[in-house]
C-alpha positions as CSV (number, residue, x, y, z in Angstrom):
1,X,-3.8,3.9,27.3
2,X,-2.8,3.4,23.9
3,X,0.2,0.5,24.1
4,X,2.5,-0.2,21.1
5,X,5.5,-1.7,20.8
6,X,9.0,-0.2,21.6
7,X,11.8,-1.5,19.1
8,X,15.1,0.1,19.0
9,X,16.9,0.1,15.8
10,X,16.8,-1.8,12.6
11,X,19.6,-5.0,13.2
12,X,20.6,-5.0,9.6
13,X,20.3,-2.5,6.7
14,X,21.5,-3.7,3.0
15,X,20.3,-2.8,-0.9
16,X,19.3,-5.9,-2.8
17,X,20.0,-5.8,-6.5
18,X,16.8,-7.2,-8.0
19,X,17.5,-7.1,-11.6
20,X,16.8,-4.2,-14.8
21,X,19.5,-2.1,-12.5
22,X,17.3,-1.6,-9.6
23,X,18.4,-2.1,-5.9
24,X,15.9,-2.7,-3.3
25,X,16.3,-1.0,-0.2
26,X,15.8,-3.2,3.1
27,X,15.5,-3.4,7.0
28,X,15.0,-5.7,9.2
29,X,13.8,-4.9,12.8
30,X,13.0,-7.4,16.0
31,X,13.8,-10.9,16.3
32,X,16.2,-12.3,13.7
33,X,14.6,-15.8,14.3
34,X,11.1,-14.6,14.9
35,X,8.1,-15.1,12.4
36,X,9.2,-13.1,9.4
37,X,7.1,-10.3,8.3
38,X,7.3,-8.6,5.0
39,X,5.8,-5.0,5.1
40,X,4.5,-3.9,1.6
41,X,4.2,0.0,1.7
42,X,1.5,2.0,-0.1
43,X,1.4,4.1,-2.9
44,X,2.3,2.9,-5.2
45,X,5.4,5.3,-4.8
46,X,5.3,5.7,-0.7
47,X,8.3,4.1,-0.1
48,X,8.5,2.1,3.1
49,X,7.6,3.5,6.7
50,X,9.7,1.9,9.6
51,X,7.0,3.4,12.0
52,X,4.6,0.4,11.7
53,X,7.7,-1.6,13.3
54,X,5.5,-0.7,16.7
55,X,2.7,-3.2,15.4
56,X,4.5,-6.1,16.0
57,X,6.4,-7.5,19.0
58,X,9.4,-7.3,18.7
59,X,10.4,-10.9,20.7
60,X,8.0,-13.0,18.5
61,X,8.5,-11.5,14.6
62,X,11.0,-10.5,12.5
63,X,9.9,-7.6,10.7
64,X,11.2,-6.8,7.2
65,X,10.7,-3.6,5.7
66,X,11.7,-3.3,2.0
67,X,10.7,0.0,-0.9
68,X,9.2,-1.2,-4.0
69,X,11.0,0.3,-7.0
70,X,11.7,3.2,-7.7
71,X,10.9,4.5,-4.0
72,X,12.8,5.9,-1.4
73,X,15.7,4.4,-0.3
74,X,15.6,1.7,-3.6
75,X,17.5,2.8,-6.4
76,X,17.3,4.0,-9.3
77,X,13.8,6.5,-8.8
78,X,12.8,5.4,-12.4
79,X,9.4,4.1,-13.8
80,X,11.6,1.8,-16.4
81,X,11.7,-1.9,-15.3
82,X,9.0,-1.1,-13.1
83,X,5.1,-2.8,-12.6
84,X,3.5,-5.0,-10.3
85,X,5.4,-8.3,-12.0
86,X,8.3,-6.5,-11.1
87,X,7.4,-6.1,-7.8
88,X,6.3,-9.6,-6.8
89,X,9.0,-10.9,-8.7
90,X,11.5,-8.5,-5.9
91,X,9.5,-9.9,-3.2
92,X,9.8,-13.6,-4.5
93,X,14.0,-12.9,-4.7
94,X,14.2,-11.1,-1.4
95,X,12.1,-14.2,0.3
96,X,15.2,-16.9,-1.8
97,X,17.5,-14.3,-0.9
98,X,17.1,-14.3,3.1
99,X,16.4,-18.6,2.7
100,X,12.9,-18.0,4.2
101,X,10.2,-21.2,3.8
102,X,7.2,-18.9,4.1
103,X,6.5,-15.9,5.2
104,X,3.9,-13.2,6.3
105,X,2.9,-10.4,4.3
106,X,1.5,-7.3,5.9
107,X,0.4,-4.1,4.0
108,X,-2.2,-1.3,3.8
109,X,-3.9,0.3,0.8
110,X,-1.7,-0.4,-2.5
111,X,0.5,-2.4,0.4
112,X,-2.3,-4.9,1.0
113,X,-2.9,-4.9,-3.1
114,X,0.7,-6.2,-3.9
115,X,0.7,-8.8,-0.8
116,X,-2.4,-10.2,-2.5
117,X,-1.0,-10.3,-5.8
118,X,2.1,-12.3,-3.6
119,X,-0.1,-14.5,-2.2
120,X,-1.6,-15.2,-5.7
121,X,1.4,-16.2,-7.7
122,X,2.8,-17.8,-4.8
123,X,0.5,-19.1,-2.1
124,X,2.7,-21.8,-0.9
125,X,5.1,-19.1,0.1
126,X,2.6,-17.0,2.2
127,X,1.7,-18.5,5.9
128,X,-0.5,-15.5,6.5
129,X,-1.7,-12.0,5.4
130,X,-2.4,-8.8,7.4
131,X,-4.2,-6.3,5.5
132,X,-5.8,-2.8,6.0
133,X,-7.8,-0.5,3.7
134,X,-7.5,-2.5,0.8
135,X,-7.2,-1.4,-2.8
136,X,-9.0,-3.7,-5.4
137,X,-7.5,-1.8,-8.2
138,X,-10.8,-2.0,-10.0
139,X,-12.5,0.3,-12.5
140,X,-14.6,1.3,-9.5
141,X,-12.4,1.8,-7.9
142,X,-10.7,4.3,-9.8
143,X,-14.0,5.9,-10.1
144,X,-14.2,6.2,-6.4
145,X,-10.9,8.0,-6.5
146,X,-10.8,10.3,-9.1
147,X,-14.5,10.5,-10.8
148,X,-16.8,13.1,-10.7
149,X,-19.5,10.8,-8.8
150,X,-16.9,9.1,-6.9
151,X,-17.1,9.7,-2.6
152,X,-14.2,12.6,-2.4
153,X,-16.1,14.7,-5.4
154,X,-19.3,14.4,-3.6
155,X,-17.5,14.7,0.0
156,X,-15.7,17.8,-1.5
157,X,-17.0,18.9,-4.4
158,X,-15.1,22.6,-4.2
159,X,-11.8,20.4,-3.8
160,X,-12.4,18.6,-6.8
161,X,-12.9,21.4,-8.9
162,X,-9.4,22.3,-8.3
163,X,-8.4,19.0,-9.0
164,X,-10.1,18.7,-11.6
165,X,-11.2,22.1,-13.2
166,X,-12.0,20.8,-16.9
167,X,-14.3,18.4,-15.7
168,X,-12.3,15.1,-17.1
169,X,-13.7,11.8,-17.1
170,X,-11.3,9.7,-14.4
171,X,-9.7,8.1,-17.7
172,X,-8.6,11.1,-18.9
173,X,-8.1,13.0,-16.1
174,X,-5.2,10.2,-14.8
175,X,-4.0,10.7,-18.6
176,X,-3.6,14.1,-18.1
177,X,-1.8,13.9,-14.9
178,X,0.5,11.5,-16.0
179,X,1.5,13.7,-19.1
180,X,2.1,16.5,-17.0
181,X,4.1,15.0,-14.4
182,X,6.3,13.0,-17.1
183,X,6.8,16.3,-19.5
184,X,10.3,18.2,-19.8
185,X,8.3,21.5,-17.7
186,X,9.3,20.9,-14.4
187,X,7.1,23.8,-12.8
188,X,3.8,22.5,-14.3
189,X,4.9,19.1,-13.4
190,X,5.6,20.1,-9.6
191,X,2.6,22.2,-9.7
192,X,0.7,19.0,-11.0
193,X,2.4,16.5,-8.3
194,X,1.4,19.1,-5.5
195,X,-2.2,19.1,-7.0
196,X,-2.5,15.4,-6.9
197,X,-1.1,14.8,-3.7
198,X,-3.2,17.7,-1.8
199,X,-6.4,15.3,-3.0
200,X,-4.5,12.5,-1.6
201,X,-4.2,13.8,1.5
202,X,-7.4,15.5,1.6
203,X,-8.9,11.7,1.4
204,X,-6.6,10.4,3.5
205,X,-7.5,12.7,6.1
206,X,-11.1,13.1,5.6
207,X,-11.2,17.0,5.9
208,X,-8.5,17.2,8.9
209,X,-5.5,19.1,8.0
210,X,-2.6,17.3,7.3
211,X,0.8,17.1,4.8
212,X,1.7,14.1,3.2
213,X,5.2,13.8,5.3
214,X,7.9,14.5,1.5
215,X,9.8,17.7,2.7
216,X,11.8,17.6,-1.0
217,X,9.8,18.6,-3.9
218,X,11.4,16.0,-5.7
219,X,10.5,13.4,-3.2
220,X,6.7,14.8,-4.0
221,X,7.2,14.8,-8.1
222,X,8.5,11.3,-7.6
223,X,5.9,10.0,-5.5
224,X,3.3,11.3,-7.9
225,X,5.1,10.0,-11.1
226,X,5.2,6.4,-9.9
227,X,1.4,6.4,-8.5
228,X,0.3,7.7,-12.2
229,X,2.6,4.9,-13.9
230,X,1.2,2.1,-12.0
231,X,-2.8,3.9,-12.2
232,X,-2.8,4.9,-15.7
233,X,-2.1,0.9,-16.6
234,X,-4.5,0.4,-14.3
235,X,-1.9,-0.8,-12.0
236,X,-0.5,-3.7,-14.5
237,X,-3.5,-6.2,-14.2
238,X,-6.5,-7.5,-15.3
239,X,-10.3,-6.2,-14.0
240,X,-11.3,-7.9,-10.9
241,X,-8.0,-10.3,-11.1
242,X,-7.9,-10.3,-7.4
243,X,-11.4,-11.1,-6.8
244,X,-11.8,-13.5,-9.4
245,X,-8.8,-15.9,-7.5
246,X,-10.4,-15.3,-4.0
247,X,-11.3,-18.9,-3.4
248,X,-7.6,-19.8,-4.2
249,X,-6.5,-18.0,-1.0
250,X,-8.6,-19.7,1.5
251,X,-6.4,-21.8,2.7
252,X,-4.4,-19.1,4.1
253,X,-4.6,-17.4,7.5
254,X,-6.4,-13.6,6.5
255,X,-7.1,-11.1,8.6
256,X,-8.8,-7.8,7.1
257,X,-9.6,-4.7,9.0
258,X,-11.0,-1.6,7.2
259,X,-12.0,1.8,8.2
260,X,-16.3,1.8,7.0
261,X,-16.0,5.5,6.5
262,X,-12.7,5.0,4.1
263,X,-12.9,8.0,1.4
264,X,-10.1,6.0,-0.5
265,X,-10.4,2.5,-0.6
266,X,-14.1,1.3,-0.8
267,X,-15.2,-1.0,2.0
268,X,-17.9,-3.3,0.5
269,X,-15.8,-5.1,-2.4
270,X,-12.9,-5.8,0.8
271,X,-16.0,-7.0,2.2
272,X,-17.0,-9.2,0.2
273,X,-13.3,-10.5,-0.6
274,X,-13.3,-11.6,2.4
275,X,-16.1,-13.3,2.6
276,X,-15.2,-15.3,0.3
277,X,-11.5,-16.1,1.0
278,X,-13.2,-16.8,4.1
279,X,-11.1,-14.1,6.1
280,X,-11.6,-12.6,9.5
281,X,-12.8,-9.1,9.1
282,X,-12.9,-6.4,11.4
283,X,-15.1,-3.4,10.4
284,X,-14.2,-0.1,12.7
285,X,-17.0,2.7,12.3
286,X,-16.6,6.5,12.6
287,X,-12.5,6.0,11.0
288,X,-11.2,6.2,7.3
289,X,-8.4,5.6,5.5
290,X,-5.7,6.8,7.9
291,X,-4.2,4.7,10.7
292,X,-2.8,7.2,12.3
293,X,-6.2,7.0,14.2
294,X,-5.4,5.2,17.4
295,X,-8.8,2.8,17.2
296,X,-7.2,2.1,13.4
297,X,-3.4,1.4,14.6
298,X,-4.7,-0.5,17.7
299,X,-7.0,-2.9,15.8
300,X,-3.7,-3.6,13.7
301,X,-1.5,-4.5,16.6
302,X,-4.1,-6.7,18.1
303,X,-4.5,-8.4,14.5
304,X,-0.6,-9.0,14.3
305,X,-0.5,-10.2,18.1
306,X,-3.4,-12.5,17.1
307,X,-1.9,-13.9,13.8
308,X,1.5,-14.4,15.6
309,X,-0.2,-16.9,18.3
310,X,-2.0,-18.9,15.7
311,X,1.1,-19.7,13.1
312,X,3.6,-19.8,15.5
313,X,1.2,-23.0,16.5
């Protein structure tokens, strides 16, 4: 029987101001002088998901859940003031902010992208990193994503069609999104923001039916607008910048697990990341992206349980 753990409600809630006139939304759940965890949320755009508090026990860690700009709770929902500087710089003033020494990061897709891109700029600060289904935010990866040769095209060609009937390069095609979704007519832009995140979820999922969980179409339109911000600048950083510092993150406590079968985020580059950070890696077969899978979700508790006995030592 699947076991997670039970928590019962967030034991503080508060906005941050950050700086440009954004306020970051935060909660923190469990023990107020356990291991502190920051959760970096997907995307980009997500916003964070307070359901992932069950990973983590709630005697041993202190689990911190904050939205990246722009998302959710955080205000203003604006792409101004808003890349991945800005984002580590928030999770560098939240860290000052709540007088933590180091902490853990913990994230999955774009999550596990940004607490790399932490760890990178500020490795003394990080004691450990969690990650799932990584995102490289390499050109091949894009390619992966959104190109006509890339797994969901090939998985589902008929689908791609739709999403992409004029046949655009990747390049384009996220151009053309993003123009779209940021233009002054707001039915082609919700029309466009439904379109891209039916693909999403269509990856996600691998074929199984299933809605991205925004009820307001406005939570959808700016969901997609943020995700096309941070993709069409090719997420704000340099080609193969994360793989190109691997070795500089070997000193710290990694644990990667990844879904082989992952329509989203490709498993051999996470692979070989981790290999040379020198990571612990756990491969599960037959699951993608998603970790609503229970085999998925379980592998992440057990990694968190895991990770909690060795720095807590």
């Amino acid at each position: 029987m699947s076991r997670f753990y039970q928590h019962t409600e967030a034991f503080r809630q508060y906005h941050l101001a950050v700086g440009d006139g954004h306020q970051m939304s935060v909660e923190e759940w469990g023990n107020p002088t356990g291991l502190p965890v920051f959760v970096c949320h997907g995307g980009p755009g997500f916003g964070s998901c307070t359901s992932m508090v069950q990973f983590f026990n709630p005697d041993r860690y202190r689990v911190i859940f904050f939205s990246q700009r722009g998302c959710k709770g955080s205000t203003p929902h604006s792409i101004e003031h808003n890349t991945t500087q800005h984002l580590v710089h928030d999770i560098e003033m939240l860290r000052q902010h709540l007088g933590l020494e180091k902490i853990l990061l913990a994230g999955g897709s774009w999550g596990a992208t940004l607490a790399l891109l932490y760890a990178i700029t500020h490795p003394n600060a990080v004691k450990g990193l969690l990650l799932w289904a990584t995102f490289l935010a390499t050109e091949s990866d894009y390619e992966w994503l959104y190109g006509a040769d890339g797994a969901g095209a090939q998985f589902y060609p008929e689908a791609y069609s739709q999403f992409n009937p004029d046949q655009l390069k990747w390049e384009h095609l996220l151009s053309e999104y993003h123009a779209v979704l940021q233009g002054k007519d707001d039915i082609a832009a919700y029309h466009a923001a439904k379109q891209w995140l039916s693909w999403e979820s269509l990856l996600l999922n691998a074929g199984t039916t299933f809605t991205l969980s925004l009820v307001e179409r406005h939570q959808e339109l700016s969901y997609a607008q943020i995700m096309l911000h941070y993709f069409t600048h090719r997420c704000f950083i340099a080609e193969s910048e994360i793989a190109d510092r691997a070795e500089s993150l070997r000193s710290i406590p990694t644990w990667f697990i990844h879904g082989r079968h992952d329509l989203i985020c490709r498993f051999s580059p996470v692979l070989s990341l981790s290999e040379r950070m020198k990571a612990r890696m756990l491969i599960i077969d037959g699951v993608g992206h998603s970790i609503q899978n229970s085999v998925y979700s379980e592998a992440i508790l057990r990694a968190a349980d895991l990770l909690q006995i060795k720095l807590d030592h």
